[in-house]
N, C-alpha and C positions, 0 to 999 in steps of 0.2 A: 574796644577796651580803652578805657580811659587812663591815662598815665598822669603820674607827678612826676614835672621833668623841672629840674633847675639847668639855667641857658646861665654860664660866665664866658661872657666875650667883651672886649674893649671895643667891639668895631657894634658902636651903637644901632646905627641903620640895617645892617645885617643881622644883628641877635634880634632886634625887634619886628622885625621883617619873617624871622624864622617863629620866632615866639606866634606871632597871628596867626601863620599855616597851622603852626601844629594845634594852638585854639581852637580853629575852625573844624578841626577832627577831631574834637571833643577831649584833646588834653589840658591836662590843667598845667599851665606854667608860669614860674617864676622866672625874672631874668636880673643879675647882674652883670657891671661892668668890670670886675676887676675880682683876683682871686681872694683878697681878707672878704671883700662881700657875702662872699659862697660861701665863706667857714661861716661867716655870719649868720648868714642865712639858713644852712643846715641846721644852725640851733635849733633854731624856730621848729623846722619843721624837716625831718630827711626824706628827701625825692626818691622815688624808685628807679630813677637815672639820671645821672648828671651829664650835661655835655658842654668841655670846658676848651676855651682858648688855650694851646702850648705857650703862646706869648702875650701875656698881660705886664700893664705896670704893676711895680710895687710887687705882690705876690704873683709871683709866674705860676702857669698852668703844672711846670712842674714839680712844685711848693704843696699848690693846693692838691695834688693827685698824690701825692707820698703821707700827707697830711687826713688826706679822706681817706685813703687807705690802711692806715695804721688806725683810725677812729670805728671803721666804715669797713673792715675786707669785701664782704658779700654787695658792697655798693656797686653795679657798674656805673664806670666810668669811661664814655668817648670820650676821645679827643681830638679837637680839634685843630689843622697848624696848616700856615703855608711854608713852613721850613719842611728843610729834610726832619726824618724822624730820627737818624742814627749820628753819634756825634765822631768825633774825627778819630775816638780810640775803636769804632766799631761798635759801640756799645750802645742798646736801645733806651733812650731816658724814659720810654713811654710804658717800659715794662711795669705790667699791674693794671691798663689802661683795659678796657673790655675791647674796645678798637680803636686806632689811631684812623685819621680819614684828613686828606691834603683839600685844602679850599683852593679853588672854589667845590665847593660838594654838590652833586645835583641834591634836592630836597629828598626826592624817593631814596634816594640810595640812603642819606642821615635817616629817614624815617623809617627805614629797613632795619637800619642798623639799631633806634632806639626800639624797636619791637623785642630784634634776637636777643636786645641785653637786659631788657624785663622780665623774657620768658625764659634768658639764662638763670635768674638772679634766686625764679620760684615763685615772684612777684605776682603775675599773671600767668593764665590758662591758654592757649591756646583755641 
């Protein structure tokens, strides 16, 4: 099953490193580096899953995910972060996200996860 995946991450070598694998298995993907790109770019065109940095410049991951989901509910959206996910009052900023995943990620486990949030979404068949 082929997917349209939009990849926002600031760590250039790593989104693009991630963008080739998931090519190579027959997805179609876009990548930016920063989150105004991805609202950008959803213009254009909306992915059947996004997977976004928690900490970008300029637009943080938690900007763009509050912002795709009020435009976007039924979008999944991973997220991506090497911070904690939970902030000092307890509270989860990532709430809305389809899953939160701490980097470094092995590849299989993100590519697990962009499958169950396609075949959450209704997007693809199983």
């Amino acid at each position: 099953m082929a997917l349209h995946i939009l990849l926002a991450d600031d760590e250039r070598e790593f989104v693009e490193t991630l963008a080739e694998r998931l090519g190579l298995r027959g997805h179609h993907v876009r990548v930016v580096y920063d989150g105004l790109s991805a609202l950008a770019e959803m213009e254009k065109e909306l992915p059947q899953v996004m997977v976004i940095d928690w900490m970008m410049p300029g637009l943080s991951g938690e900007e763009v995910l509050r912002k795709v989901k009020a435009a976007h509910p039924g979008l999944p959206v991973i997220v991506l972060t090497g911070h904690q996910a939970v902030d000092d009052n307890g509270q989860d900023p990532v709430a809305g996200a389809f899953m939160c995943l701490t980097k470094p990620v092995a590849f299989a486990t993100l590519l697990d996860a962009i499958t169950a949030a396609a075949l959450s979404s209704g997007e693809v068949r199983s």
